[in-house]
KELOKE-595127 format. One record per residue (C-alpha): x, y, z negated; residue in one letter; chain. Coordinates in nm, 4 decimals. Example, Ala and Ser with C-alpha at 12.3 -4.5 7.8 and 13.67 -1.06 7.14 Angstrom:
% KELOKE-595127
{{1.2300 -0.4500 -0.7800} a A},
{{1.3670 -0.1060 -0.7140} s A},
END
This chain:
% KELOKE-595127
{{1.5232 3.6004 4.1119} x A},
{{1.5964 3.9303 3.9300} x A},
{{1.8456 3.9775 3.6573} x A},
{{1.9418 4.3116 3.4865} x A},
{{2.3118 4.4370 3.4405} x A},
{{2.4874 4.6955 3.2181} x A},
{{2.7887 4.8605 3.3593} x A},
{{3.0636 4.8885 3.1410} x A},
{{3.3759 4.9528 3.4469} x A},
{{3.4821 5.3053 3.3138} x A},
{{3.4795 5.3905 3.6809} x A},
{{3.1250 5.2605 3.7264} x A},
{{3.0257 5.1243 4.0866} x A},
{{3.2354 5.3665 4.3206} x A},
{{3.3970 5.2834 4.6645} x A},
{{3.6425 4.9392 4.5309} x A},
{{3.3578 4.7655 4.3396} x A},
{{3.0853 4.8828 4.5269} x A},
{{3.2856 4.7002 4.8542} x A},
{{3.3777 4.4471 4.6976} x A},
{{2.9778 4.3636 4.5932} x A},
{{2.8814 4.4352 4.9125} x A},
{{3.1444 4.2256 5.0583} x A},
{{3.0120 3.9426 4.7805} x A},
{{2.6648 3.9815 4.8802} x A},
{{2.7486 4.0045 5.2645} x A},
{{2.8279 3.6364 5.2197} x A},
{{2.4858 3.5074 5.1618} x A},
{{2.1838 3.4628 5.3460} x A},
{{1.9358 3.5992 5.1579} x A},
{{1.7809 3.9473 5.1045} x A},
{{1.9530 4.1313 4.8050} x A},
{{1.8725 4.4610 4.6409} x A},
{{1.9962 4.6760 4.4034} x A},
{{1.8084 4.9189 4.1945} x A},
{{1.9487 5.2310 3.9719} x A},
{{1.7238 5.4338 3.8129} x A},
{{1.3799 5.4060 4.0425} x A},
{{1.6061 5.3137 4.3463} x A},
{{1.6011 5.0305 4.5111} x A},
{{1.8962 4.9704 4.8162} x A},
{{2.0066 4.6604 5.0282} x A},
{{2.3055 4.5458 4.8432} x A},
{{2.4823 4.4449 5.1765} x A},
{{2.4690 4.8349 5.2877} x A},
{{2.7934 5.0215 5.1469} x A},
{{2.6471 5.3336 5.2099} x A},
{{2.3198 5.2255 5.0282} x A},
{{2.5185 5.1152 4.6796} x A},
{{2.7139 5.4291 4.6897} x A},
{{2.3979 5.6520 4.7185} x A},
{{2.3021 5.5424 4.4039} x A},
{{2.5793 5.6821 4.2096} x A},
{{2.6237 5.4045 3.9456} x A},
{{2.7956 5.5607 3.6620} x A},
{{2.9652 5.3768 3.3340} x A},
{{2.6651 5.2920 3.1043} x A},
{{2.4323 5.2806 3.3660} x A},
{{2.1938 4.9492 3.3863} x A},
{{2.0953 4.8095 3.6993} x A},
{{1.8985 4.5650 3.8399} x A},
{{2.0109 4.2940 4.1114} x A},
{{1.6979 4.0892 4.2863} x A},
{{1.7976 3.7825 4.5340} x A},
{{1.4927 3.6883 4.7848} x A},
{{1.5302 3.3340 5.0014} x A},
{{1.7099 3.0369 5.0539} x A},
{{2.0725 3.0673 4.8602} x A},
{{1.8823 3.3238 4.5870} x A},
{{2.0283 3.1184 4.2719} x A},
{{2.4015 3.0911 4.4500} x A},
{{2.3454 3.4513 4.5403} x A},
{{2.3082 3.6020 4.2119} x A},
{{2.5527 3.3339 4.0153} x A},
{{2.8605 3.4810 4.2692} x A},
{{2.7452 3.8786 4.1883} x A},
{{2.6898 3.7949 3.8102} x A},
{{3.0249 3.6281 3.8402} x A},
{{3.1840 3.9468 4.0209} x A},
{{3.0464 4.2176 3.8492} x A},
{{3.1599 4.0607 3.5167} x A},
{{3.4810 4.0654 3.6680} x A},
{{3.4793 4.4659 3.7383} x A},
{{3.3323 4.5322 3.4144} x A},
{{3.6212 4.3647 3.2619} x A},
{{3.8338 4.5167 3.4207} x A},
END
């Protein structure tokens, strides 16, 4: 399951949002990546998501692989519309 996101947090994804996603995916059992512009990281490595330098008005892409896939992404859509409102 893959689903595409615009980030609209004027801080983008730095170290509070980017641990609290990992945190969020950390709580599922199957494999989640992110990409951001050509790269692709496991969303349950901090260091990973803030490699990628995810800037305000970037658009990413979230993909959930295995058993709790649809849960998975319906808790990270839920939490990074949450940050972006924010």
């Amino acid at each position: 399951m893959e689903k595409e996101f615009y980030i609209t947090n004027e801080q983008g994804v730095h170290a509070r949002p980017a641990t609290l996603l990992v945190g969020r995916a950390n709580h599922y059992k199957c494999d989640i990546n992110i990409t951001f512009e050509g790269n692709t990281v496991d969303l349950k490595s901090i260091m990973g998501v803030l490699s990628l330098g995810i800037s305000q008005g970037s658009t990413i892409v979230i993909e959930t692989v295995g058993v709790d896939e649809e849960e998975a992404m319906n808790g990270l859509t839920k939490m990074i519309n949450e940050l972006n409102n924010q």
